[in-house]
Structure formats: C-alpha cells, structure tokens
N, C-alpha and C positions, 0 to 999 in steps of 0.2 A: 523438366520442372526444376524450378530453383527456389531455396530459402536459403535465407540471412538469420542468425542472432547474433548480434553486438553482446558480448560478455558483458557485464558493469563491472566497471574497473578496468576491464582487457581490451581483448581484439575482435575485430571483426571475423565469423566463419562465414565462410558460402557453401552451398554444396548445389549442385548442378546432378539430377537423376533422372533414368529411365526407368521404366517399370514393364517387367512382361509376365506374364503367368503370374501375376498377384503377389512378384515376390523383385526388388533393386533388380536389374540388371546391370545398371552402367548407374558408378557412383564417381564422382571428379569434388573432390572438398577443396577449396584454395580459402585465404585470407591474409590479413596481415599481421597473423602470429607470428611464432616464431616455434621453428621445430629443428629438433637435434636426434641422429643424424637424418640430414635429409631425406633420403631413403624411405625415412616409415612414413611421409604421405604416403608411398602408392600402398605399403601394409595396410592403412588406415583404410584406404580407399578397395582395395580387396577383402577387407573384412566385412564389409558393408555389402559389398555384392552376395547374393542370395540370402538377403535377409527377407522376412516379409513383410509385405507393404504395411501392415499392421502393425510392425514388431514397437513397442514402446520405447522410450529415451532411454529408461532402466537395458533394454534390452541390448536395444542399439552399441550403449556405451560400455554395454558387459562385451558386445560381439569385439569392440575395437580396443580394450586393455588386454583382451586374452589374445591380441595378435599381436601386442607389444612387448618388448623384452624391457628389462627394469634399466638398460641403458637409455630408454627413450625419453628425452626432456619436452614436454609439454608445454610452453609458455605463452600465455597469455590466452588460454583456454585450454579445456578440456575435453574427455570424450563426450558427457554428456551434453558440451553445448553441440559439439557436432550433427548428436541426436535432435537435440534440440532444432537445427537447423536443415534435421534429415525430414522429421515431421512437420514441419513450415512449407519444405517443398513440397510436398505430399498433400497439402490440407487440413492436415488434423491441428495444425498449431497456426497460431496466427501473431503476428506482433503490431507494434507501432501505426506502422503505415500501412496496416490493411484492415483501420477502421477509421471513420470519419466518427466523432465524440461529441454529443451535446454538452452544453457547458452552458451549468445554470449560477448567474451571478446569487451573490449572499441577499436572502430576502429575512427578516426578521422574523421571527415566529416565537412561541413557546419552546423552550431545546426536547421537548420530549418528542415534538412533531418530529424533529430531527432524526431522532432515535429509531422512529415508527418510518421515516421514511427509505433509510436504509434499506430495511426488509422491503418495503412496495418497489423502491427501484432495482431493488435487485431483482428481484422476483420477475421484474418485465425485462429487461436486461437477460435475465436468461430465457423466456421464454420469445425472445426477439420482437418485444410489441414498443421496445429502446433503446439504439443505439447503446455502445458505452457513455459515460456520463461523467463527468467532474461535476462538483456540484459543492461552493461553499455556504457556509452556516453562520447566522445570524442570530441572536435570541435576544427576546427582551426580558427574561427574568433569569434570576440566579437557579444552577441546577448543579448535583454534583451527578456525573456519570461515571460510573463502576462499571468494570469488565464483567463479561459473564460468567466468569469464573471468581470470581472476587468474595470473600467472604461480610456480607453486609456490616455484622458486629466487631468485626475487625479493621473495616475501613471507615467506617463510620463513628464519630462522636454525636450520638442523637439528642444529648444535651446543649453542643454547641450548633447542630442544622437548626432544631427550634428556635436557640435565639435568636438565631441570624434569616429563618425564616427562607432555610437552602433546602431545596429538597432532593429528591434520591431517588434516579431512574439505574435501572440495569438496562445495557445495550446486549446486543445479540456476538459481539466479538470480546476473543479474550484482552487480556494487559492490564493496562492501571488505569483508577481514577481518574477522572476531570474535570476539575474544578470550576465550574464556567458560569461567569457574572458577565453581566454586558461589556463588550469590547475590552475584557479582558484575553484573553485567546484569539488565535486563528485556527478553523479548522475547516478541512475541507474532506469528502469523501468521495471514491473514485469507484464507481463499478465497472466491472468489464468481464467479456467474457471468460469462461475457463480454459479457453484453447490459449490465451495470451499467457498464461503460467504453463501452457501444458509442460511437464517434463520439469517443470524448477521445482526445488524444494522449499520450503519454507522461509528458510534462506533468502536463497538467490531470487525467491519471488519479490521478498520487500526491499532487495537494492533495486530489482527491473525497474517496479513499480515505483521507488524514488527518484527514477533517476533527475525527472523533469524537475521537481521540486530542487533538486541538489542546484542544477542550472540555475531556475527561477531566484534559488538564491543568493547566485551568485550578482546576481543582477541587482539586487539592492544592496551588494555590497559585504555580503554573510559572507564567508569561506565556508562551507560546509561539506561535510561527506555521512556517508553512512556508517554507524556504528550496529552491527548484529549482536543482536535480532532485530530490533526494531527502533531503534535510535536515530534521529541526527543531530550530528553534532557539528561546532564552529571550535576555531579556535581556541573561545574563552567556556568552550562543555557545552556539554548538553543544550540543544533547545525546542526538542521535539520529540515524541516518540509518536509509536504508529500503532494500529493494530488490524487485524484479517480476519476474513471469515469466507471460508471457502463453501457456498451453499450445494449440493448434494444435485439441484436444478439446472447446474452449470452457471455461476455466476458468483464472482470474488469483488470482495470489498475488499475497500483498503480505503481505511482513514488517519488522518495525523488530524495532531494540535500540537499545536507548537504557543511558547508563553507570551504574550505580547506585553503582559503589566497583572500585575498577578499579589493580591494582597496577601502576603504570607504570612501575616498576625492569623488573617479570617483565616486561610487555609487553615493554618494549625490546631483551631479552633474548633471545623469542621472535619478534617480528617485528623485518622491518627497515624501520621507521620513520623518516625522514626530520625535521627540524624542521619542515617548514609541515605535514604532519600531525599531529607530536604537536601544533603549536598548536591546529588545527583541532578537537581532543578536546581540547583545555581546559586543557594543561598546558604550560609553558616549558619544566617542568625535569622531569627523570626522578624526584628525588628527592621526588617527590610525589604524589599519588593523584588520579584521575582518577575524581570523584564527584557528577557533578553533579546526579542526580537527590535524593541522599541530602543535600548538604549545602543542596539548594534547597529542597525538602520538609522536612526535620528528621522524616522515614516510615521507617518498614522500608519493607523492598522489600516485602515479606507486603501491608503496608495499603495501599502504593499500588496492586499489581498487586488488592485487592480492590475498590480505589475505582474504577479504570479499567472492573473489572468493571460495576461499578454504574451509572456512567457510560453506557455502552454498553447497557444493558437497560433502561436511564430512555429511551433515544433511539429505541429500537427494539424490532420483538417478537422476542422472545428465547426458546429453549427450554434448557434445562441439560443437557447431555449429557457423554458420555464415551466413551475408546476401544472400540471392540469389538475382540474376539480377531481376529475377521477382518482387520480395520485393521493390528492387531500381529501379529499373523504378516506378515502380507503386509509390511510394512514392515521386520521382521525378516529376508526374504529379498531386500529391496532391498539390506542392508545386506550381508549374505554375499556378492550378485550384482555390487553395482554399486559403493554409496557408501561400503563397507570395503575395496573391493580400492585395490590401487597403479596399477593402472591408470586406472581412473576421479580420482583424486586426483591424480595427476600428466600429468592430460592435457593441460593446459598446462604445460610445464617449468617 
C-alpha cells in the first residue's frame, strides 16, 4: 500500500507498506526531501517497522524521533508528515486526490442561510449522504457574522447595527467578525471529511486546506501565502482570514472571506474595532475603504469568485452541484431553531 502528503510549503513523502499480523511489516519512505546524514532513511524506515497498523501520526512520529540522534537534519518535512503519509497508505487518512468534490457556484440568499447551512453540509458530509464540497456565498442583505466564541457586547456597537439596520448572526466556528453587505466580500466554505486532516494540527490543517486558494490567487495576479493561524496574506498585508470547526461526526469546515470593497466608515460604526485591527484589514484611517482583493486584481468580485472556481476544478475532480430543498429546509429550520434566535447569538455576552 502506498500514501503520499505533500507538506505545504515543503516536500513531497511517500511511503510504500506491508502489513502482517496487524502490525508494518515492510515500511520504504522515499521523497524529495532532503535528509542529512543519509543513513537515517533506513532508521526512519526501521522504526516504523513493527508499529501497529492503528498506531496514530502522534505515535507513528514519536516511534521515528526516538530513533533519531539530534545530529539528524530534517528538511523539508518532518516525522509527522511521514505519519501522515503512513496512514494515507493504510486508509485511515485521505488527501486531495481521493475525493471527487461538489462545487456549488455562489447563489444569493439571506447570509444567515449561509451560516445554517454550514452545519447541514457538514453534517451530510460526514455522514457520507455528500461528497466534500466547496461551496461560495452570495447574500442580498447586510449581516455582521461573529465567531463562536466572540463576545457579542464587545464586538458589537448595537447603536451603530440599528442605524444602519446590520444585523448579528453567530456561526458555529471560532475567529473574527464579518462584516458582509452585498458584494462586499468573497467567501467561500469548504467541507471535507476528517481523514483529509487526519494527523495535522491545527496548524498545518489551514495551510493544507489553503493551499488551492494560495494558487487560485496566484492566478489573478495576488502573490499570496499563508500567514498562521489563519491568515492570507499578499504583498501589500493582510487579505483574508479563515476559520475551522472540526465536527465530532467526522467532518471539518473551513471558511475564508477575504475583503473585496469594504466600507470602513460603516465598519467602524458597527463594530468596535480597535487601531491594530483596522491596521491588520489594511486601513490607517476610517476615511477609506478596505479593498484589497479589488484594487490588487483591477476583477469584479463575479470574475474572481469564477476564476477561483476554475482554479479549484483544474486541481481536482470536481462535480457542479447545487442546493437541494432538503438542504434548504433543513437549514431554514436551523435558522428559526438555533442561528435566528437571541439566544444562540448572544451566547457569548
């Protein structure tokens, strides 16, 4: 049996294993790392022998540091992607290219739907009744979404939402606020199952998971890379952040927005933003707009959210899909139940 993980940022591992009695028998790791002295592949690869077939990344990468002496240079991956790549072969992990992904274009809705249909796609997503799923967001009204963890009275000016007549959903993943009027932002969210993170941490899960995007933007012309924890960044900072939610069902979210044209009077109005925030979005001063995807692209938001499409079905197999009723009901009673009430919203003060 053979797995692959591509590090982000690094090299490619392979590992090529047998299994007899429930436990490696024959482990062969190659790549285009780089390893000093040569020698400790076959360590590597003898350390791995009589592990069990079970044994976890954690495990795996503890079995192959304690058979390394501190002369041994690493580069461009690690034990753990090893592991990583030990349970790929195996079956318990899965990556890239051993799932075919629906990919639903941006359809306009209310953004709470949005909010409510995260939990519905995940939820089928893990229990295998949907492929993984890309899937971007459209909304025709103003809405500010807050992290789960976010504290409402602290990120909220409820005297400036009223005037401006912005309301306030909590999502189900932690991070920060999002500001979102029509065709202001791009956002898109991505479920998949929990064997595509098996073994990453937190971490290295939302570089895995950006990688596509980092490309896609390279393609209109962005330079960008990942900034940890959950950032991407260009050249000229910041223009993205991301956030996660690993469901307990087996099934990981992962969303970004990124600013495409972003009123930063209103912002400031509605949240309470600090100075090394608004730096951090790209602005000194209120008196100016926070647009970095639009003034770095010279795109509608329409072309870029098609090319990001493009991007993503050049890289992968892809099927074109769309809501079902099921989905939107169901997600519509999320919304009555859970992600419209004041309760759910203000469960953080």
């Amino acid at each position: 049996m053979r797995g692959e993980y591509k590090v982000p940022g690094g090299k490619l591992v392979a590992v090529d294993v047998e299994v007899a009695g429930g436990r490696l028998s024959k482990v062969s790791v190659s790549g285009d790392f780089f390893l000093e002295p040569d020698e400790a592949l076959e360590d590597i690869d003898a350390a791995l022998v009589g592990m069990p077939e079970d044994a976890s990344v954690d495990q795996l990468a503890s079995a192959i540091t304690g058979a390394l002496d501190d002369s041994v240079s690493l580069i461009g991956f690690s034990p753990a992607a090893v592991g990583v790549a030990v349970r790929r072969a195996l079956g318990r992990a899965t990556g890239w290219a051993d799932h075919t992904f629906d990919v639903i274009s941006a359809r306009a809705m209310a953004p709470v739907m949005h909010v409510a249909l995260d939990e519905v796609i995940a939820q089928e997503v893990a229990r295998g009744d949907r492929p993984p799923t890309l899937r971007f967001w459209d909304w025709d009204s103003p809405l500010v979404v807050i992290g789960s963890f976010q504290s409402y009275r602290n990120e909220i000016d409820a005297d400036g939402a009223a005037r401006h007549d912005i309301g306030v959903v909590r999502r189900v993943s932690g991070g920060g606020a999002m500001f979102m009027e029509p065709g202001n932002c791009i956002t898109y969210s991505l479920v998949v199952p929990s064997s595509m993170v098996e073994g990453l941490s937190f971490e290295r899960s939302y570089a895995f998971l950006d990688e596509w995007v980092i490309a896609a933007l390279a393609e209109v012309g962005v330079n960008a890379r990942y900034v940890p924890l959950n950032d991407i960044a260009s050249d000229k900072g910041k223009i993205a952040g991301a956030a996660q939610k690993r469901f307990a069902s087996g099934a990981v979210l992962h969303h970004v927005t990124m600013a495409y044209d972003i009123d930063a009077d209103k912002m400031l109005e509605v949240l309470r933003i600090g100075r090394e925030k608004m730096s951090d979005k790209g602005t000194k001063s209120a008196n100016k707009r926070v647009d970095p995807m639009r003034s770095q692209t010279g795109l509608s938001r329409e072309a870029i959210m098609s090319s990001f499409l493009d991007t993503f079905r050049g890289m992968y197999a892809t099927h074109d899909s769309a809501y079902t009723e099921a989905e939107l009901t169901e997600a519509a009673r999320l919304v009555e139940e859970k992600f419209g009430t004041p309760e759910w919203t203000h469960r953080v003060p």
